[in-house]
KEVO-370047 format. One record per residue: x, y, z of N, C-alpha, C, CB in turn. Coordinates in steps of 0.05 Angstrom, whole numbers, plus 32768, in hexadecimal, padded with zeros to 4 digits. Glycine has a CB too. Example, Ala and Ser with C-alpha at 12.3 -4.5 7.8 and 13.67 -1.06 7.14 Angstrom:
81087F8E809C80F67FA6809C81087FBE809C80E27FA780B5/81017FD3808E81117FEB808F81028001809D811A7FF48072/
This chain:
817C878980C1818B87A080B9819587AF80D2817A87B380A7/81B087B080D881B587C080EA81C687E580DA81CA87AA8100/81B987EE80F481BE880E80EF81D28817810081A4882280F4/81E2882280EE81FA882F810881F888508103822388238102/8201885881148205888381138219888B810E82028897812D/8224889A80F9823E889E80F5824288BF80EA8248888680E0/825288C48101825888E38102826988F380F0826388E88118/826A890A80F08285890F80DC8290892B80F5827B891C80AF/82A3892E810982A38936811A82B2894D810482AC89278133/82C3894E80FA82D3895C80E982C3897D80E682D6894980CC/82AA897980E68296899480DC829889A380EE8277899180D8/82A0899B810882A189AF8122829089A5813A829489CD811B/82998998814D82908989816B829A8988817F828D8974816C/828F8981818B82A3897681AE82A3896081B4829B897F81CB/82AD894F81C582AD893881D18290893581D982C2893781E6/8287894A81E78275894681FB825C894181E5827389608212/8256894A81D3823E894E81BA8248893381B0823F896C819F/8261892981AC825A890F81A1825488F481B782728909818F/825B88F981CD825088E581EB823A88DF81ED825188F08206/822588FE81EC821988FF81E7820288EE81DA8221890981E5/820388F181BA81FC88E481B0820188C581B081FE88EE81A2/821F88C381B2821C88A381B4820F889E81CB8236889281B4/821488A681DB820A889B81F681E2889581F0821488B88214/81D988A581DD81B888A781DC81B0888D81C481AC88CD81CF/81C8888F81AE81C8887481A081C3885F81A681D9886E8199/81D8885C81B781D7883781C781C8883481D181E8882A81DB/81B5884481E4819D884581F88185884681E4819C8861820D/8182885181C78174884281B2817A882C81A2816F885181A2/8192881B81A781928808819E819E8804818781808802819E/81A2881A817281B9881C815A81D28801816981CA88488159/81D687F9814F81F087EB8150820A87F4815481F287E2813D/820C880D814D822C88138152822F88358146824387F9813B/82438842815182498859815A8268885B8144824C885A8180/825D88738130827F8870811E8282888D811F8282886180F5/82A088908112829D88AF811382B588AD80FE82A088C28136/82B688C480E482BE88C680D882E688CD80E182AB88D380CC/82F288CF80D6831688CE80DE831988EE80CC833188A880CA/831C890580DB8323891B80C7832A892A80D58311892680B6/8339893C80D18344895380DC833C897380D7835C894F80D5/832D897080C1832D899080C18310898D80A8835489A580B4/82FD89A980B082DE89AF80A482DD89A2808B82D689D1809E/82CF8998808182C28997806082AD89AB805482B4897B805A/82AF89BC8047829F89C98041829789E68048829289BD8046/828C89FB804482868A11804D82758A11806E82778A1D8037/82788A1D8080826B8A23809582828A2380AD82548A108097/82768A2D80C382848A3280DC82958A1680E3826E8A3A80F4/82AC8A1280EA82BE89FD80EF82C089F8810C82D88A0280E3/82B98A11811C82B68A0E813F82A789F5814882A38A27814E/82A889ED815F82C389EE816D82D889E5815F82C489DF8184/82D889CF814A82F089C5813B82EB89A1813E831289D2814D/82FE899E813482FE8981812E8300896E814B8319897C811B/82FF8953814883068947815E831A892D815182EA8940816F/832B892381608331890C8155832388F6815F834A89088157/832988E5814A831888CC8146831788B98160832388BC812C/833388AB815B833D88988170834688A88191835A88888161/834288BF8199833E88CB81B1832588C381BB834088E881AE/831A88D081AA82F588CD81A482EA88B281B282EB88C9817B/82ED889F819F82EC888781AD82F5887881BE82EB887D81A4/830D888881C68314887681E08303888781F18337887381EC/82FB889681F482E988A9820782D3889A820B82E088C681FB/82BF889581F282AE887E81EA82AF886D81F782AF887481D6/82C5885B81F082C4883C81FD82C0883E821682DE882B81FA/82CD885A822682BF88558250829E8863824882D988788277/829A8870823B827D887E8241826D8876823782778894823E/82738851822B82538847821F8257882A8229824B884981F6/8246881A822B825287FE822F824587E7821B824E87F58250/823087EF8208822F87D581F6822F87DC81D4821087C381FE/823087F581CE822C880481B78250880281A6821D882881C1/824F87F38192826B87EA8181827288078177826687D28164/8290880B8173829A8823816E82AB881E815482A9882E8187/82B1883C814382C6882D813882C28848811A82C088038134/82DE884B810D82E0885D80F682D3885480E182FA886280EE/82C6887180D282C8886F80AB82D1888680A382AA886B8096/82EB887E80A082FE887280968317887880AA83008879807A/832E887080B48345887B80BE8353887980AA8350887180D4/83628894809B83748890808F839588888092836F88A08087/839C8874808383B18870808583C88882808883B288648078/83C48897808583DD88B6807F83DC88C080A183CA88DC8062/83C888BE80AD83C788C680CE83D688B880D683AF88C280DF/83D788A180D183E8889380EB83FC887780DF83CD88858106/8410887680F5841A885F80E58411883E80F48440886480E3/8410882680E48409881480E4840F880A81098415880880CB/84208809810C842888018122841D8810814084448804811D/841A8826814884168840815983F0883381548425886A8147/83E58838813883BE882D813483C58811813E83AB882A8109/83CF87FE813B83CB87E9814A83C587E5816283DA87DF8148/83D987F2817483D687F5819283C98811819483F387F281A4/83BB881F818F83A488348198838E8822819683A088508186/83838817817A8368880B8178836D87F4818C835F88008158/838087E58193837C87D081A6837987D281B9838987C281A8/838987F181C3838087FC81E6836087FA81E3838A882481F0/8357880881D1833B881581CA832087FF81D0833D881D81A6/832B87E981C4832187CF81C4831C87C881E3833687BC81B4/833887C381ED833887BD8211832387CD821D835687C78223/832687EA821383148801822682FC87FC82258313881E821E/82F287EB820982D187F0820782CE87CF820A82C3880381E5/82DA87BF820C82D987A6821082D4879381F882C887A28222/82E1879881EB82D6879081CD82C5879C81BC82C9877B81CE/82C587B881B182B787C181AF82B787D1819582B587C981C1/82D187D8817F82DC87E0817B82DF87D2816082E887E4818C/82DB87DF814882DD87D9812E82FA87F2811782B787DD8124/830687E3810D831987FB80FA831487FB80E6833387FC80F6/8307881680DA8305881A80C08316882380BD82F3882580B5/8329881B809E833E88218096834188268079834B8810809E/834E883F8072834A8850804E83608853804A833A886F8048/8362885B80368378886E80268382888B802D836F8870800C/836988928027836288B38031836388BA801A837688C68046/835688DC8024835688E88008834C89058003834588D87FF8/834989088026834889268025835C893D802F8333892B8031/837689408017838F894B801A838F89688025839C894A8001/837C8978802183818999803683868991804C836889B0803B/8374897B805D83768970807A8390896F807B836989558081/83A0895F806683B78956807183CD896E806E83BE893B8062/83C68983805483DD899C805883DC89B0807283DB89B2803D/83C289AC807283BC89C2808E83C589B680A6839A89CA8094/83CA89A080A883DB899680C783F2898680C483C9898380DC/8403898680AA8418898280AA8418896580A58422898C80BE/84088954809D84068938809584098935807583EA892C809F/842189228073842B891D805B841789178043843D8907805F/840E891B803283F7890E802384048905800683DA89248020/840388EB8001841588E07FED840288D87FCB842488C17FFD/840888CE7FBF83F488C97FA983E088B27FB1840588C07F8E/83C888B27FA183BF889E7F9F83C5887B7FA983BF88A37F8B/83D6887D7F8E83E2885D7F9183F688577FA583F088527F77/840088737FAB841A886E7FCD840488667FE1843188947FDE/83EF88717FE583D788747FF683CB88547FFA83C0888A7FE8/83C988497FE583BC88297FE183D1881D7FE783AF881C7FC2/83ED881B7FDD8400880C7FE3840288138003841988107FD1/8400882D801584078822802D83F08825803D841E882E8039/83D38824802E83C2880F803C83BA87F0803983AF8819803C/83CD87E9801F83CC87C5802183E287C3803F83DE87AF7FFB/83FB87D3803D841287CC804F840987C58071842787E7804E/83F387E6807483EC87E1809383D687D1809083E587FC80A5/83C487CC808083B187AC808883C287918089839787A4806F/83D98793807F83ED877F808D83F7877F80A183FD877C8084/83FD879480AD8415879980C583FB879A80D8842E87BB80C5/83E887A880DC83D887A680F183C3879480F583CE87B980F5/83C1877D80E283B2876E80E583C5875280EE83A0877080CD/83E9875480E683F6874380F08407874D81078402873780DD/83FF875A810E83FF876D812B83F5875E814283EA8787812A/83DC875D813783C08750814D83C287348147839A875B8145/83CD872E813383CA870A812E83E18705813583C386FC810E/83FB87088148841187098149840486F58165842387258148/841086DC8167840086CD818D842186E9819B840C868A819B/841086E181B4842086EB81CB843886DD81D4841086EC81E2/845386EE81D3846D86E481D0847986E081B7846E86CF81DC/847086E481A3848286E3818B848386FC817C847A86CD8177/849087008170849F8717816784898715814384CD870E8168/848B8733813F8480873881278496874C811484638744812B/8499874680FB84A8875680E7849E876180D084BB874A80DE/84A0877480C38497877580AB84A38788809A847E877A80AD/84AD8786807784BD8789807784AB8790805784D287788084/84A587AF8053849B87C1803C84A487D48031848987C9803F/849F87E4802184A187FD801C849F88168026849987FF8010/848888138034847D882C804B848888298065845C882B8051/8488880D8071848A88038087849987E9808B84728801808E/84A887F280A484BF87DA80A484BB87D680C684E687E48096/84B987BF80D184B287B980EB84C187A880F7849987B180ED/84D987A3810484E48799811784E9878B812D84E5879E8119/84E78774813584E48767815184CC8775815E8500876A8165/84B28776814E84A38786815B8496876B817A848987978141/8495876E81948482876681A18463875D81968482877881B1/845687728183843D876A8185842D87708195843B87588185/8434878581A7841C878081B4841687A581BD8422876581D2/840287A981CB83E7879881D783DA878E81C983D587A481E4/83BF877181C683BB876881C28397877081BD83CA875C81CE/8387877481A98365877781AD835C876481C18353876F8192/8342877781CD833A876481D78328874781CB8331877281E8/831C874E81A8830F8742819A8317872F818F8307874C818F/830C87128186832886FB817F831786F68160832E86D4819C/832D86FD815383478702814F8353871B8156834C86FE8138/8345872D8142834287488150833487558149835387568150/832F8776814C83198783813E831087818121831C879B8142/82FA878A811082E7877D80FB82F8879D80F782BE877180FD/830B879580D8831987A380BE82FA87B280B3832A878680A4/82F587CB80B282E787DA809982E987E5808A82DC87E38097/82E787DA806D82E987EF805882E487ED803E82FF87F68056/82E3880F803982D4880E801F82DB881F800882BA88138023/82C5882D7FFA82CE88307FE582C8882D7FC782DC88297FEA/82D288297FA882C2882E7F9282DB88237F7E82B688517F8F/82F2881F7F8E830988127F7E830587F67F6E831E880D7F92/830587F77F5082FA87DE7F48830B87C67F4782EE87E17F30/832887C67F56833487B37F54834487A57F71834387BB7F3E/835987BF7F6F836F87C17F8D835487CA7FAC839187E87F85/833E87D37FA6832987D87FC0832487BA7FCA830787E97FB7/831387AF7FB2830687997FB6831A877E7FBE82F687957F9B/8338877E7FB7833F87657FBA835287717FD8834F87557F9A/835B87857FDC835B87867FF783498786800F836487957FF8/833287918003831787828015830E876B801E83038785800D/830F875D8009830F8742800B832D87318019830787397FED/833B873680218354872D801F835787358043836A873E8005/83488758804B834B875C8063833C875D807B835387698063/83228764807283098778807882FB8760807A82FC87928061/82EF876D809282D0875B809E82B78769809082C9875F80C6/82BC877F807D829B8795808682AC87A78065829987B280B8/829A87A28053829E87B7803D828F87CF8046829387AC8022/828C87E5803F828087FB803D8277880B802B828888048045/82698813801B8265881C800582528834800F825A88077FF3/825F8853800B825688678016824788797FFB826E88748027/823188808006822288A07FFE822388997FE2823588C28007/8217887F7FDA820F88777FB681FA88707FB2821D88627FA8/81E6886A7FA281D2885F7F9A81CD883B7F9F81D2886A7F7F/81BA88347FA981BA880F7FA981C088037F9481A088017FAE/81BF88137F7381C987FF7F6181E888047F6981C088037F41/81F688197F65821388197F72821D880C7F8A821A88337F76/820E88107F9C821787F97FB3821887DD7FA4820087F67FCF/820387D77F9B820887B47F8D821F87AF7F7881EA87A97F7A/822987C47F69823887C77F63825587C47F69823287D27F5F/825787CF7F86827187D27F98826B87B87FA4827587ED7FAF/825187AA7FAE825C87947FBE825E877D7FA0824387897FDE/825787787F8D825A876A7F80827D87677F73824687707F71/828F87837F7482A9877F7F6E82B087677F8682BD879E7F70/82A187787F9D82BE876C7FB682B9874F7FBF82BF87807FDA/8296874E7FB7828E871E7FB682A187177FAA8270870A7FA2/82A987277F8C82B7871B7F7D82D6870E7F7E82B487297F6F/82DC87237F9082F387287F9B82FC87137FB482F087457FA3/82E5870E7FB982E586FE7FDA82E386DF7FC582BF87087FF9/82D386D97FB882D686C47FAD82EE86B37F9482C186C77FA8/82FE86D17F8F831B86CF7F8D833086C27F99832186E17F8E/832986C27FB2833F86B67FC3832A86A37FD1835286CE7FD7/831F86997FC18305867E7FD9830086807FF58310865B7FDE/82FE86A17FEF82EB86AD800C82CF86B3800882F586CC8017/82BC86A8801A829F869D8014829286C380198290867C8032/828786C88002828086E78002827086F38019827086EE7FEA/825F86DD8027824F86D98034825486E58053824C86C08030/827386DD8054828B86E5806B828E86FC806C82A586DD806A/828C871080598285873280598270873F805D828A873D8044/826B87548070825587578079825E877C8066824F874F80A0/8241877A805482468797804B823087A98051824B8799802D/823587C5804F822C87D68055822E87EE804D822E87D48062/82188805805182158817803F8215882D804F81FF88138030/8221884380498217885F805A820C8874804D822B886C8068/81F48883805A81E4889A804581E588AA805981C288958036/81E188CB805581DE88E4806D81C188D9806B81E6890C8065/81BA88ED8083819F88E3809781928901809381A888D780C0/818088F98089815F890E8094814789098097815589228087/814188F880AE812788F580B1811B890780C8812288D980B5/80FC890C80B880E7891E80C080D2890D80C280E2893680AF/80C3892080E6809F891080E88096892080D1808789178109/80A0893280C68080893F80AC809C8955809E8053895D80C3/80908959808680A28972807480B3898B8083808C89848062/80A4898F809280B389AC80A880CF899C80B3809989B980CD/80C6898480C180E3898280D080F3896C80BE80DF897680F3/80E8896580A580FC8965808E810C897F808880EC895E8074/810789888087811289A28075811E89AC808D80FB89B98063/811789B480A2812589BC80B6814289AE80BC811489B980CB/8140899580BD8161898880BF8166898580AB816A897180CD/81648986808D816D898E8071817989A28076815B8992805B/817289BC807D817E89D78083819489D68093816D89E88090/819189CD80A881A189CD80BE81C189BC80B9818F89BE80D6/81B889B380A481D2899C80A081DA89AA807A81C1896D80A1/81D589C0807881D089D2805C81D089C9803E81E489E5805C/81B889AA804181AC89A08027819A899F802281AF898E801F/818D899E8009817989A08000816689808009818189A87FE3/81558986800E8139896D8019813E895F7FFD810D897C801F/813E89657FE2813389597FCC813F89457FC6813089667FB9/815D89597FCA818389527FC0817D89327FD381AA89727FD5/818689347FE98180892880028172890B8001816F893A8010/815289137FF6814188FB7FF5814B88E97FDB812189047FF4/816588FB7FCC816C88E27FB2818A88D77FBE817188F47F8A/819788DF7FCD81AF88DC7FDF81B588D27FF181B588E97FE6/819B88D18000819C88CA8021818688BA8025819888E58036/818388AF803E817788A8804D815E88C4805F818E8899805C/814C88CD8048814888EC804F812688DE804D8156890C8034/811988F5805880F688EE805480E688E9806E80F188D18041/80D688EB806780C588DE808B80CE88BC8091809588DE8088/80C788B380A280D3889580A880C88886809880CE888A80C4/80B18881808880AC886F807A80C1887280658092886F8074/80CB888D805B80D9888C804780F48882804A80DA88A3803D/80FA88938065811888898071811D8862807181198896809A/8108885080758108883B807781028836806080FB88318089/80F88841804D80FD882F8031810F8834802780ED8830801D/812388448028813C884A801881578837802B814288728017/814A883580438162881A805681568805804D81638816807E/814788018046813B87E9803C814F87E58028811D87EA8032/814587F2800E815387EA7FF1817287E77FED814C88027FDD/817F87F4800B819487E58008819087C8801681AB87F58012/818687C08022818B87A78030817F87968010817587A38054/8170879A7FFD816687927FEF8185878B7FD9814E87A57FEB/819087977FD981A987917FCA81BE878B7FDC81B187A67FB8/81BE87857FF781D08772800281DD877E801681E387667FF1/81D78797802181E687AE803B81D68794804D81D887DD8040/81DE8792806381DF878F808081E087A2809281F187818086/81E787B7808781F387C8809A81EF87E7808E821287C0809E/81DB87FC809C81E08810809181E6882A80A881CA8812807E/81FC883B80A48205884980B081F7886A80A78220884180AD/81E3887380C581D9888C80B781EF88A480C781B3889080BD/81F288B680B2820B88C980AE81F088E480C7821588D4807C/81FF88DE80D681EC88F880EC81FF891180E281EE88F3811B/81F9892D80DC8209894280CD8210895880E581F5895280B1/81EF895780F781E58962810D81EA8951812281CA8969810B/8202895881368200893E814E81F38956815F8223892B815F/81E98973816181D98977817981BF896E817481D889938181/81B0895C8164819A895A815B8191893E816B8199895B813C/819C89358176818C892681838178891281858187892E8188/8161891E81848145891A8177814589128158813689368179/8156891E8149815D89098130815B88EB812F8177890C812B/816A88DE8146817588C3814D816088B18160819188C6815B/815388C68167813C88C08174812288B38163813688D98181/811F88D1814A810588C5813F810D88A4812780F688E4812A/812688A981208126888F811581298878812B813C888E8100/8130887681438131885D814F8110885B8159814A885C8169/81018862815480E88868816380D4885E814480E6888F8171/80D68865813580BF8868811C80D5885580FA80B7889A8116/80F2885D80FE80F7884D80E18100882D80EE8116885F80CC/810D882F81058112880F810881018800810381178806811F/80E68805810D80C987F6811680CB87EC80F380A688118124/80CD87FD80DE80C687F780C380D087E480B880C9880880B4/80F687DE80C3810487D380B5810387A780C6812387EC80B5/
C-alpha cells in the first residue's frame, strides 16, 4: 500500500509551508506529494495568505525535492487550455526528472471560477472538453519528434502543432482521474488514465467506483489489472484522544464525524481504515493533510501507521 500527502493549498498558504512539508514527506518516505488545483477558500475561515497555484507550486517542487512523485487532484479543465497544460506539465516533468503525474477533471467548483473571471460552462460542456483535452494532450506527448500534430473538435482545434516539448517519462506522465460518473467517468478512465481515484467515500463505495471503471477497462480489452486505483480520506491521526481532537479542531471537524470519514483515530485505527481500502482493491491511498503547519502530523503516521500496514 503506498501513501501519498495531498494538500488543498486553496484554504490559505505559501510556497514555503508547502516545501516544507514536501520536502519532510520524501525524507519519510511517502510516495508522492499532490496538491489540490483551486483558486479561491472553501468554506468559512480566514483565507490569508491566499491561494497558491498548482502547477507554479510544482515546478518549485520538482528543484526542491529529488525522489518524491508530484502531481494534481484534480486540474480542471476550465483553467487551462489543452495545449499551454501540455507543455507546462512536460517542463515540470524535465524539472523533476520524471517526476510528475496529471490529474485531470471536469471541475466543479464555479464561485472559483466567477471570482477570477474563468468561464465555467455546464456539466456536459465540461466532460465533452475533458474527453477533448485527454486527446490533444495525451496526442501531444505521443506525437514522435518532427511530425506535426492536429486536432480538430468542438472546444479545440490545433494546427501544424510541433508537439513539443516532449515528457521526460516514456510515454509520458501517468493520466489521473476520478470521480462517481457511472458511465462517461469510467469509460474515459479506462480509455485514458493510468490511476482511478475515488475520493472521501466509504470502502463499499470505492468498490463500487472501481468496479464501474474494471468494467469499463474490460470494454475495450484493457486488462483491469493495468489500472492502479486509489482512494483519498482527510487525515487525523493522534498518539491518544487529546491530540485527536486537537487536529480535529484545528482543521474545524468533529473527531467522531472524522473517524466515520477519514482516515482519523490513533494509528492502529488510522491503519485499519488504510487497510480496508486496500481490502477492496486501493493501491494507493492519498492522506488529505488540512494543516500543512502541522508537521508532526506526517511524522506520527510515517513512524507508527506505516509499520501497521
Amino acid at each position: 500500500m503506498q501513501l501519498r500527502i495531498f494538500v488543498e493549498p486553496q484554504q490559505g498558504t505559501t510556497y514555503q509551508r508547502l516545501a516544507d512539508l514536501a520536502a519532510e514527506a520524501e525524507r519519510l518516505g511517502f510516495d508522492a506529494f499532490f496538491s489540490s488545483d483551486h483558486y479561491m477558500r472553501m468554506g468559512d475561515g480566514d483565507p490569508l495568505p491566499g491561494p497558491t497555484d498548482a502547477w507554479t507550486t510544482l515546478a518549485g517542487l520538482a528543484r526542491d525535492t529529488s525522489s518524491i512523485r508530484l502531481g494534481t487532484l484534480l486540474t480542471p479543465v476550465t483553467f487551462r487550455r489543452p495545449g499551454p497544460l501540455a507543455i507546462v506539465v512536460a517542463q515540470v516533468d524535465s524539472m523533476s526528472e520524471g517526476r510528475v503525474e496529471l490529474g485531470l477533471g471536469a471541475g466543479w467548483f464555479d464561485s472559483e471560477h466567477t471570482a477570477h473571471g474563468i468561464p465555467f460552462h455546464t456539466m456536459g460542456e465540461r466532460f465533452d472538453m475533458l474527453e477533448e483535452q485527454l486527446a490533444v494532450i495525451t496526442g501531444l506527448w505521443a506525437t514522435p519528434p518532427g511530425e506535426i500534430f492536429e486536432f480538430a473538435g468542438d472546444h479545440y482545434t490545433l494546427t501544424d502543432s510541433p508537439a513539443l516539448p516532449k515528457p521526460v517519462q516514456d510515454p509520458y506522465p501517468p493520466i489521473v482521474m476520478g470521480g462517481f460518473g457511472p458511465k462517461r467517468t469510467p469509460r474515459l478512465a479506462a480509455t485514458y488514465a493510468q490511476e482511478f481515484n475515488a475520493p472521501f467515500v466509504d470502502p463499499e463505495s470505492f468498490a463500487d467506483a472501481r468496479s464501474r471503471v474494471a468494467t469499463a477497462c474490460e470494454a475495450i480489452d484493457r486488462d483491469p489489472a493495468t489500472m492502479t486505483f486509489s482512494a483519498a480520506q482527510v487525515l487525523c491521526c493522534g498518539s491518544d484522544e487529546g491530540e485527536i481532537t486537537r487536529r480535529a479542531a484545528a482543521i474545524g471537524r468533529d473527531v467522531d464525524e472524522l473517524r466515520v470519514n477519514g482516515v482519523a483515530g490513533t494509528p492502529p485505527e488510522c491503519a485499519a481504515k488504510i487497510l480496508s481500502f486496500a481490502d477492496k482493491g486501493a493501491g494507493r491511498v492519498y492522506l488529505q493533510v488540512l494543516d500543512d503547519t502541522d508537521i508532526d502530523h506526517i511524522r506520527l503516521v510515517a513512524a507508527e501507521v506505516m509499520a501497521l500496514l
